[in-house]
PyMOL commands that place a pseudoatom at each C-alpha (Angstrom):
pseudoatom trace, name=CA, resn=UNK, resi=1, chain=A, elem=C, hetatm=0, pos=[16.150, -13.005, 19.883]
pseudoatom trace, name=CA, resn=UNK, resi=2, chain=A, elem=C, hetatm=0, pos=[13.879, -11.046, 22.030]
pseudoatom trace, name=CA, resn=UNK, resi=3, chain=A, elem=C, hetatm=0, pos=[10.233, -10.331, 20.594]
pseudoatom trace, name=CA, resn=UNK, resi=4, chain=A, elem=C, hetatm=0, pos=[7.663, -7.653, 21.725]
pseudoatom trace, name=CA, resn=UNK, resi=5, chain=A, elem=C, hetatm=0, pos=[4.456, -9.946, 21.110]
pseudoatom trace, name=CA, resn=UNK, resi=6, chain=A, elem=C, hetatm=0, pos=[2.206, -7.035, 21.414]
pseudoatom trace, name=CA, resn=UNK, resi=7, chain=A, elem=C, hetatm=0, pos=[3.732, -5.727, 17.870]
pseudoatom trace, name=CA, resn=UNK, resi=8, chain=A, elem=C, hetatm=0, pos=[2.052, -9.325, 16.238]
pseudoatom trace, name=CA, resn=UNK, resi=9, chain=A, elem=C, hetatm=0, pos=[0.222, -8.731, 13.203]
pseudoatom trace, name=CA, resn=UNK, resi=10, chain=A, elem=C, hetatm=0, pos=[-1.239, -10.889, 10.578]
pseudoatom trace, name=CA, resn=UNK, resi=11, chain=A, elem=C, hetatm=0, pos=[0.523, -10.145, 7.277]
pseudoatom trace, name=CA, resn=UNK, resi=12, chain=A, elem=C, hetatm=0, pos=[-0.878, -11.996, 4.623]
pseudoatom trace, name=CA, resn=UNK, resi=13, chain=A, elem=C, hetatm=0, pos=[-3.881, -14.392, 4.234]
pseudoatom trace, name=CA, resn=UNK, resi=14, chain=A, elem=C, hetatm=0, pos=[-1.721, -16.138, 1.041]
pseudoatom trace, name=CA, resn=UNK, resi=15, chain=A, elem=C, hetatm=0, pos=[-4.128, -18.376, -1.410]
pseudoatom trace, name=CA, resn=UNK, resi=16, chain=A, elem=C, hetatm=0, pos=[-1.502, -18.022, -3.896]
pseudoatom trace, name=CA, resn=UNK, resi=17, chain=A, elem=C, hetatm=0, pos=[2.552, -18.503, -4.052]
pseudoatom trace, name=CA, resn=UNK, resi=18, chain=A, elem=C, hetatm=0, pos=[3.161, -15.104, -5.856]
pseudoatom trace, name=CA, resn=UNK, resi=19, chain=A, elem=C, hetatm=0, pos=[1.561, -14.179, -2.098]
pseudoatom trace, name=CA, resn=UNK, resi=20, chain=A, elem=C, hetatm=0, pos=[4.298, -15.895, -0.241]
pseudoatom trace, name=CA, resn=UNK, resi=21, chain=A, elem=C, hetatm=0, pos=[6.563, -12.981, 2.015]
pseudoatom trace, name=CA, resn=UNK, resi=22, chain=A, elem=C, hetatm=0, pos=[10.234, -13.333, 0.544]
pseudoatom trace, name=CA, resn=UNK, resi=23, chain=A, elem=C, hetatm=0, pos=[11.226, -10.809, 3.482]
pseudoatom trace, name=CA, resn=UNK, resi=24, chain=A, elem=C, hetatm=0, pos=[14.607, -12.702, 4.734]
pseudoatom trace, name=CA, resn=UNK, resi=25, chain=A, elem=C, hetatm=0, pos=[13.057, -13.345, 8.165]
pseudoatom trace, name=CA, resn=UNK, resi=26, chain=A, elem=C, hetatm=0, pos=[12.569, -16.754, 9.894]
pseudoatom trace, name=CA, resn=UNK, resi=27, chain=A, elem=C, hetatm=0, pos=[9.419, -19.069, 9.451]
pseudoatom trace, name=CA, resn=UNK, resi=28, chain=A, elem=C, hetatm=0, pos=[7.827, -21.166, 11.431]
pseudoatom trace, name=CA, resn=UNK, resi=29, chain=A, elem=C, hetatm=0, pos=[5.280, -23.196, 9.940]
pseudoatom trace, name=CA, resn=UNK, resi=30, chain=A, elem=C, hetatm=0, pos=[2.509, -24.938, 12.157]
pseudoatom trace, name=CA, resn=UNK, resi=31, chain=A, elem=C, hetatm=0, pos=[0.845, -27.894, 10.033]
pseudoatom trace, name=CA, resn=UNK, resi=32, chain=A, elem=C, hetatm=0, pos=[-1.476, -30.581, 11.413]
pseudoatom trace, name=CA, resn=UNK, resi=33, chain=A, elem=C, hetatm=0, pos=[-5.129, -31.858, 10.530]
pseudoatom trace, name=CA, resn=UNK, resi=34, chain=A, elem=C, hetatm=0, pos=[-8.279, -28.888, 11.442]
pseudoatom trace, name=CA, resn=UNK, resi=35, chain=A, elem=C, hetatm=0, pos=[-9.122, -29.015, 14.309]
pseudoatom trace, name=CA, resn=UNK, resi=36, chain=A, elem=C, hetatm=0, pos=[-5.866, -30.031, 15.837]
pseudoatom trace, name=CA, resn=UNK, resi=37, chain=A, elem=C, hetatm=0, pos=[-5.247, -26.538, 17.455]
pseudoatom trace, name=CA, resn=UNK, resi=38, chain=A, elem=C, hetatm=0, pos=[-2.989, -24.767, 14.792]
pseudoatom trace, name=CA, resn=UNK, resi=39, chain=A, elem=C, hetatm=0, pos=[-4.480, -21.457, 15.138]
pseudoatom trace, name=CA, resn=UNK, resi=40, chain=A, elem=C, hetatm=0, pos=[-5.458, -21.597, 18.815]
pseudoatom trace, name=CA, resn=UNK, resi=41, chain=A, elem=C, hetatm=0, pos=[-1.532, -22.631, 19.484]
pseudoatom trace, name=CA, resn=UNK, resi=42, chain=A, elem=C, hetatm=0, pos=[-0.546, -19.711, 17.805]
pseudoatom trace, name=CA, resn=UNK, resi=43, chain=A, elem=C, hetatm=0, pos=[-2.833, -17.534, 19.796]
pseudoatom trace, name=CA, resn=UNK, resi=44, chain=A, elem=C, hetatm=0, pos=[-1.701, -18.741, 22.586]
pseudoatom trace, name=CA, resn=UNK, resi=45, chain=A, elem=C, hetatm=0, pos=[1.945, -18.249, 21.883]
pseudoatom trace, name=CA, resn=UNK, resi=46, chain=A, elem=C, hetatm=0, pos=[1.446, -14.986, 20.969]
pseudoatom trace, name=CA, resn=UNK, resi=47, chain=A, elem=C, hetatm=0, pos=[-0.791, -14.055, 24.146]
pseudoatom trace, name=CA, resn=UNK, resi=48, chain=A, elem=C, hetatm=0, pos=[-3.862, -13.588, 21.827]
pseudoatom trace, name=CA, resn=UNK, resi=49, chain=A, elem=C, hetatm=0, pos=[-7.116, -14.515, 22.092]
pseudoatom trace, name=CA, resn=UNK, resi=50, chain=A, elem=C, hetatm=0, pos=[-8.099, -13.751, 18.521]
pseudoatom trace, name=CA, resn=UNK, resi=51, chain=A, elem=C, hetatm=0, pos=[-5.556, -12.936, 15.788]
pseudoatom trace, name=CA, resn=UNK, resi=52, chain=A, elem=C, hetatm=0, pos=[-5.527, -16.445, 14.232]
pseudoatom trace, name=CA, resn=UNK, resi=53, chain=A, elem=C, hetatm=0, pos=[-8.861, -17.069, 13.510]
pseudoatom trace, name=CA, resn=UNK, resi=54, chain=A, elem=C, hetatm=0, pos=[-10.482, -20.197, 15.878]
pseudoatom trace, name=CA, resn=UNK, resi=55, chain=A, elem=C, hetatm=0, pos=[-13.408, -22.179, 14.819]
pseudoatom trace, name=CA, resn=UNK, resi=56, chain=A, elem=C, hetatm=0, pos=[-15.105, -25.015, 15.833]
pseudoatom trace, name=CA, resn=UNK, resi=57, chain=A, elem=C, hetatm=0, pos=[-16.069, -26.058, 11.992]
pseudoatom trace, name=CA, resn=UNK, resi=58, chain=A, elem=C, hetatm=0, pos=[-12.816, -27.653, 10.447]
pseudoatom trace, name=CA, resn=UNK, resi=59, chain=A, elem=C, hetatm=0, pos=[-11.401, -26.640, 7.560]
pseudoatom trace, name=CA, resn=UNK, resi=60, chain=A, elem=C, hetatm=0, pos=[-11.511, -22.892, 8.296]
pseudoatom trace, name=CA, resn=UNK, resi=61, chain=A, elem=C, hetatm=0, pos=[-7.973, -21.890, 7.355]
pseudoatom trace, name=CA, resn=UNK, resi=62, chain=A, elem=C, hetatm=0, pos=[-7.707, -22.374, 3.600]
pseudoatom trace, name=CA, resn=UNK, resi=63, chain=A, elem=C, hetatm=0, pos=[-4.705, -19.853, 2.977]
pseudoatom trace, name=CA, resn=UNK, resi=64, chain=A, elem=C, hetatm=0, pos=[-1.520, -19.921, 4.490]
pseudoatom trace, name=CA, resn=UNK, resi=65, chain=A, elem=C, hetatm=0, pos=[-1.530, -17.527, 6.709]
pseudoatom trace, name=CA, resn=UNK, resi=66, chain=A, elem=C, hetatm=0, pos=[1.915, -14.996, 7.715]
pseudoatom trace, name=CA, resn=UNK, resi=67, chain=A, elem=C, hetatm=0, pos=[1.395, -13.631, 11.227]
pseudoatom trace, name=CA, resn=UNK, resi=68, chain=A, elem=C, hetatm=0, pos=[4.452, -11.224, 11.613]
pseudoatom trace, name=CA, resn=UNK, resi=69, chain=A, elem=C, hetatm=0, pos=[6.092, -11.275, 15.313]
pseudoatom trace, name=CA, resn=UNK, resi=70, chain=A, elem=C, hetatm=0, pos=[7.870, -7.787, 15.398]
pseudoatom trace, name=CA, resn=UNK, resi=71, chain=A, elem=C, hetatm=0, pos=[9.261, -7.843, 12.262]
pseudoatom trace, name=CA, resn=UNK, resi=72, chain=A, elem=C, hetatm=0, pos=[11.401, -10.905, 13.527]
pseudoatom trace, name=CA, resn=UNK, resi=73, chain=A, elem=C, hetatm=0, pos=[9.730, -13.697, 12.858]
pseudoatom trace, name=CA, resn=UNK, resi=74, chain=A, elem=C, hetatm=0, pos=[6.769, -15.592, 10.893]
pseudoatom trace, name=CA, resn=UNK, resi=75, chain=A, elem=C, hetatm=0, pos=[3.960, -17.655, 12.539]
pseudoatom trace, name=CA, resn=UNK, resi=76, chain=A, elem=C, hetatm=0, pos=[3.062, -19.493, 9.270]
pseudoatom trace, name=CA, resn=UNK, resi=77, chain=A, elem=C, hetatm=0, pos=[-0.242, -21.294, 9.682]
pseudoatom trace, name=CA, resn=UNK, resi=78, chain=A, elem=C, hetatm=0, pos=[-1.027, -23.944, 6.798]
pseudoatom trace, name=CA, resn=UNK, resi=79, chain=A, elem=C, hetatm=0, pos=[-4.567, -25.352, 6.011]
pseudoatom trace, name=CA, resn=UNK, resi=80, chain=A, elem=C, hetatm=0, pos=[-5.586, -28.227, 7.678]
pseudoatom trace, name=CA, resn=UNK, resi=81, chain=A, elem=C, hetatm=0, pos=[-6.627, -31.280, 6.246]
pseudoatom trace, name=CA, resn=UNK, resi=82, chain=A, elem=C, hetatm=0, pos=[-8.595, -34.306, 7.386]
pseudoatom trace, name=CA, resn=UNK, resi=83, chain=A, elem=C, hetatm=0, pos=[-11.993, -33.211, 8.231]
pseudoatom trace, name=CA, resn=UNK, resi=84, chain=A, elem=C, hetatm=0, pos=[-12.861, -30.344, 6.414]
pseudoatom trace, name=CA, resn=UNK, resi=85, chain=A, elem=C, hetatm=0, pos=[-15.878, -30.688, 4.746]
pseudoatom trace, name=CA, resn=UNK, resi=86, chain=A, elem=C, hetatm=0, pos=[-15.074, -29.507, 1.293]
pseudoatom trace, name=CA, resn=UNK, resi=87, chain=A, elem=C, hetatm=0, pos=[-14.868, -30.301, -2.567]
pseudoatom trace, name=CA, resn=UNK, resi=88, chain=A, elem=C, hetatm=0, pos=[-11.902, -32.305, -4.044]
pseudoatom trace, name=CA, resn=UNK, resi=89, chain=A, elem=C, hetatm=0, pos=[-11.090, -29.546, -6.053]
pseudoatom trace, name=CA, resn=UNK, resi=90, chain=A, elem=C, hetatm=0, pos=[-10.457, -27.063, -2.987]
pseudoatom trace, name=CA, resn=UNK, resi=91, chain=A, elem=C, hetatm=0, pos=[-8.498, -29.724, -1.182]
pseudoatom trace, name=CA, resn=UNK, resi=92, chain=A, elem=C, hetatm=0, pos=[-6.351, -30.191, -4.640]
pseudoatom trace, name=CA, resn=UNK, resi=93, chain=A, elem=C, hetatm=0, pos=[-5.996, -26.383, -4.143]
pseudoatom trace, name=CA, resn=UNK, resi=94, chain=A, elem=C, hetatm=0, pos=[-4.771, -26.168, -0.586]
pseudoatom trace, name=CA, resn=UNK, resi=95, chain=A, elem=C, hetatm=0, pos=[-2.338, -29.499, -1.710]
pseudoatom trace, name=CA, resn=UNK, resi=96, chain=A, elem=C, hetatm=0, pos=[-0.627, -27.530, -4.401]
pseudoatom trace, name=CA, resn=UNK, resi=97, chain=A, elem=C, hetatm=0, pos=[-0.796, -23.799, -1.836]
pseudoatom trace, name=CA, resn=UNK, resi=98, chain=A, elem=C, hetatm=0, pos=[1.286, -26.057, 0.432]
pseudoatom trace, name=CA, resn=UNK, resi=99, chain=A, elem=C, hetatm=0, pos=[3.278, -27.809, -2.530]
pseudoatom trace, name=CA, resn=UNK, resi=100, chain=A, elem=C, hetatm=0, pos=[4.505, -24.993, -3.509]
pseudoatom trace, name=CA, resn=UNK, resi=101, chain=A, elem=C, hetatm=0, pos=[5.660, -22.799, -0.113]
pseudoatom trace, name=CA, resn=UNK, resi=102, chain=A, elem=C, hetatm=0, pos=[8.035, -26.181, 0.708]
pseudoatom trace, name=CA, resn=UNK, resi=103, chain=A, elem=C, hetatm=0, pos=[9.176, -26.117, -2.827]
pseudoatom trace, name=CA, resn=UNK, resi=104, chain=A, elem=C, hetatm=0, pos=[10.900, -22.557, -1.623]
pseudoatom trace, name=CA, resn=UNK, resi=105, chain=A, elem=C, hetatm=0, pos=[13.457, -23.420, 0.366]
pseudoatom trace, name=CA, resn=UNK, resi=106, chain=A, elem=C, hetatm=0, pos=[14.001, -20.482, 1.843]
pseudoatom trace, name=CA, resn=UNK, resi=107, chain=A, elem=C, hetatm=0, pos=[10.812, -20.115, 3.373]
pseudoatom trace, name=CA, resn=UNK, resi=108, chain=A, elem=C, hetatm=0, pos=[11.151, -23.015, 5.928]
pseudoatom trace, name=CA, resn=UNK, resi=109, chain=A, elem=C, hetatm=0, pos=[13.018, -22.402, 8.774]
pseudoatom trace, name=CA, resn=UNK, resi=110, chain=A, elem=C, hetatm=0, pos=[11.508, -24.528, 11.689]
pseudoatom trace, name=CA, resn=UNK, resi=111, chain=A, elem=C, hetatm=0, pos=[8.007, -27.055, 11.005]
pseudoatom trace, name=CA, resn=UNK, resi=112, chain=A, elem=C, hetatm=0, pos=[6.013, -28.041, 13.959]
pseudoatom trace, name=CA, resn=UNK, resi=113, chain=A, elem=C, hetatm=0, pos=[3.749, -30.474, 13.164]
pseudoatom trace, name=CA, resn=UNK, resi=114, chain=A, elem=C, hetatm=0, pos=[0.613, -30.661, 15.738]
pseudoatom trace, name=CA, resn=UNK, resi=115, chain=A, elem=C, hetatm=0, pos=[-0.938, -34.117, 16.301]
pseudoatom trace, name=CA, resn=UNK, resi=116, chain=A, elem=C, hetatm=0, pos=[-4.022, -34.927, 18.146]
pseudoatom trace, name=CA, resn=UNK, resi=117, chain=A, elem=C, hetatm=0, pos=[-3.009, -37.355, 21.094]
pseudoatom trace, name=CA, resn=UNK, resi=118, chain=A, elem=C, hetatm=0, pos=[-6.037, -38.926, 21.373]
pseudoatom trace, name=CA, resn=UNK, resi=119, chain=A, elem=C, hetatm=0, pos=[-5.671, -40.925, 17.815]
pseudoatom trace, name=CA, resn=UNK, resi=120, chain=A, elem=C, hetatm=0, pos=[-3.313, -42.822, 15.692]
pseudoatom trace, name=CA, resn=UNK, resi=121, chain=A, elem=C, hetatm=0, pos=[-1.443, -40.295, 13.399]
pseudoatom trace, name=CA, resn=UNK, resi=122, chain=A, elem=C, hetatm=0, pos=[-3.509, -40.198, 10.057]
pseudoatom trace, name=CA, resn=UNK, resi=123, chain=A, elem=C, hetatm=0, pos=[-1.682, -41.006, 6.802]
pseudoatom trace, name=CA, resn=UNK, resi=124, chain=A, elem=C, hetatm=0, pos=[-1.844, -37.465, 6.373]
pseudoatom trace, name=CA, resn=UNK, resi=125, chain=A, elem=C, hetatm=0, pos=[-0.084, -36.693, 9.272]
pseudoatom trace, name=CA, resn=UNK, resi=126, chain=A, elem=C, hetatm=0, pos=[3.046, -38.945, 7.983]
pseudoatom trace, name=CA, resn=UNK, resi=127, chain=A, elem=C, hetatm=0, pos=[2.716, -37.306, 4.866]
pseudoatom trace, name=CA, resn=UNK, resi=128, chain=A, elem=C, hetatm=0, pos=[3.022, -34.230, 6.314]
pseudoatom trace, name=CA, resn=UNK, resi=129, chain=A, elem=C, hetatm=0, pos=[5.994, -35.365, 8.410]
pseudoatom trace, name=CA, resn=UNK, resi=130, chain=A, elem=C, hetatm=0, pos=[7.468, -36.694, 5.114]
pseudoatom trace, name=CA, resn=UNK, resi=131, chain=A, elem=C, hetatm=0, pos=[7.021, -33.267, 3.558]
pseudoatom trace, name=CA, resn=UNK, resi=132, chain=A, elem=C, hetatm=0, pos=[9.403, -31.523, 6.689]
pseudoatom trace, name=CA, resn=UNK, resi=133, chain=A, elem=C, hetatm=0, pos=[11.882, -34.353, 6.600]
pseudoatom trace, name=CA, resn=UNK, resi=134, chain=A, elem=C, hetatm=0, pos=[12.311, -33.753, 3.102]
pseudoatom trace, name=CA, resn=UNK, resi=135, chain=A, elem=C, hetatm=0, pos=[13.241, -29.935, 3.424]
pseudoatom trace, name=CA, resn=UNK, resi=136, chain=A, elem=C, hetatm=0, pos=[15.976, -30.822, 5.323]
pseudoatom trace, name=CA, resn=UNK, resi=137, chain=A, elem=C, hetatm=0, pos=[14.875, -28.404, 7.927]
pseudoatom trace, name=CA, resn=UNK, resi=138, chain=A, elem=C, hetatm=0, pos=[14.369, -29.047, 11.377]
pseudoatom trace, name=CA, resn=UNK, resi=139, chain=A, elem=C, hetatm=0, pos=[10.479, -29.466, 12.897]
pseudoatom trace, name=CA, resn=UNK, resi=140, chain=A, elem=C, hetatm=0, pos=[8.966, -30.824, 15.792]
pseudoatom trace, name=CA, resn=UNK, resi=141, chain=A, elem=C, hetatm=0, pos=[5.716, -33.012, 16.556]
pseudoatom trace, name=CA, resn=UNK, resi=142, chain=A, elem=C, hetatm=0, pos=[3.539, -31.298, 18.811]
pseudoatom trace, name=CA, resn=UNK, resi=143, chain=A, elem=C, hetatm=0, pos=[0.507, -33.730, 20.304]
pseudoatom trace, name=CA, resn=UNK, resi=144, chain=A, elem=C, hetatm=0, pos=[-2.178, -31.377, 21.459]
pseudoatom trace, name=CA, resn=UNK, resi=145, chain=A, elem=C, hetatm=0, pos=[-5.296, -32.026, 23.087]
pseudoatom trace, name=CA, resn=UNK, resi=146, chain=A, elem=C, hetatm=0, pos=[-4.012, -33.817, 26.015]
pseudoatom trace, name=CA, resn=UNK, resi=147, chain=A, elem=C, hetatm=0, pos=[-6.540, -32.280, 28.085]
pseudoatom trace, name=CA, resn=UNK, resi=148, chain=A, elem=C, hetatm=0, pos=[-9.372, -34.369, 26.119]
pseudoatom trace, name=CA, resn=UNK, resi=149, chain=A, elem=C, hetatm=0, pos=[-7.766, -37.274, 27.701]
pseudoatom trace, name=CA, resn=UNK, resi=150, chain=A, elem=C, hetatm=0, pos=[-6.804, -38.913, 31.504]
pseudoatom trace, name=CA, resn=UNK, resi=151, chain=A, elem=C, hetatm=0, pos=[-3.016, -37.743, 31.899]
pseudoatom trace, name=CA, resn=UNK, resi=152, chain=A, elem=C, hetatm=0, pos=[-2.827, -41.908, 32.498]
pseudoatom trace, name=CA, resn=UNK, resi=153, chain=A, elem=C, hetatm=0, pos=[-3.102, -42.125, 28.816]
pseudoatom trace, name=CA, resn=UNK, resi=154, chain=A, elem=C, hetatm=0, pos=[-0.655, -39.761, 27.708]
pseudoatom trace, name=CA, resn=UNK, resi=155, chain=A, elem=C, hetatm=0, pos=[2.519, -41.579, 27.763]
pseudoatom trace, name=CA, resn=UNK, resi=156, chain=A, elem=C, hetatm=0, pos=[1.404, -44.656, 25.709]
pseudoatom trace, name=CA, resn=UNK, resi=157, chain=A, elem=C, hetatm=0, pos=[-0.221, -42.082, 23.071]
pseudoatom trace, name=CA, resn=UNK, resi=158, chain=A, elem=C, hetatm=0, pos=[2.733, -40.532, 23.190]
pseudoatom trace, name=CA, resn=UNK, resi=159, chain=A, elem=C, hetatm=0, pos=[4.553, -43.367, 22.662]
pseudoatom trace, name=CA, resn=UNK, resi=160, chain=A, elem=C, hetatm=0, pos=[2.136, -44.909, 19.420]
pseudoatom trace, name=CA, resn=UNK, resi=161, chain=A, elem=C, hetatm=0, pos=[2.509, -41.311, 18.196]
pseudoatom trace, name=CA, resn=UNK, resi=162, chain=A, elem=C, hetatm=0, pos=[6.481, -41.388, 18.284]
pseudoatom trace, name=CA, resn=UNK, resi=163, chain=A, elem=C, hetatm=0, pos=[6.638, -44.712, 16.784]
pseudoatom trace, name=CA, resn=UNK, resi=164, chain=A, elem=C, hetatm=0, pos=[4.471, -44.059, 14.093]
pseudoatom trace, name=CA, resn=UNK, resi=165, chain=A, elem=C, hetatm=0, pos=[5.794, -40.796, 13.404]
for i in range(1, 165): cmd.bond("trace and resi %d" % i, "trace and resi %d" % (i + 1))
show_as sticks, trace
zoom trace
């Protein structure tokens, strides 16, 4: 499938199912904990510097939010988790948000889940990995960061990550 990036818009900031895009296009769905890199992946996949929103505060993205890649395809970026410096209530929120889009289905198409290489996956994490194994869809894990590191590291990080994971 060939995609014009430069036709990349955000579609919906969702902070409720109802919000969800039905359209019978593909989804990919980037998960991981903030700060991993979610949002500055998908910039950087879709030769952006700025349409998913980057901060440096965790705990930033708390929609899920449809970036539509030429009517083709969906960049679906869920809410972190982990850091964020927030009430129990609004993580409960962003739990059930994500709850519900992998109760659809049809939504899922591909999950890449984005793990920082410098640590031990979280419980989180294997939650999260849990949650894609269980939609029978296929995903990825993605470690990011490896720049924060020496690249002598990398393979047994890569290696704790694989066998927790």
């Amino acid at each position: 499938m060939k995609l014009n990036l430069n036709n990349s818009t955000l579609k919906i900031s969702a902070g409720l199912s109802r919000q969800f895009p039905k359209d019978a296009i593909p989804q990919v769905a980037f998960s991981g904990r903030s700060n991993v890199g979610k949002s500055s992946l998908i910039n950087s996949l879709l030769q952006r510097k700025s349409l998913a929103r980057v901060s440096s505060a965790p705990g930033k993205t708390i929609t899920i939010n449809f970036y539509d890649v030429d009517r083709k395809l969906f960049l679906v970026d869920l809410p972190g988790y982990g850091y964020a410096k927030v009430s129990k209530q609004e993580r409960a929120r962003w739990g059930k948000l994500i709850e519900d889009w992998f109760a659809d289905t049809s939504l899922l198409t591909l999950g890449i889940q984005l793990v920082d290489i410098r640590h031990q996956p979280t419980a989180d994490d294997c939650s999260m990995v849990e949650w894609f194994k269980a939609s029978g869809k296929p995903f990825v894990v993605v470690a990011n960061k490896h720049d924060k590191i020496k690249k002598s590291e990398w393979e047994p990080n890569v290696a704790r990550i694989r066998e927790t994971l």
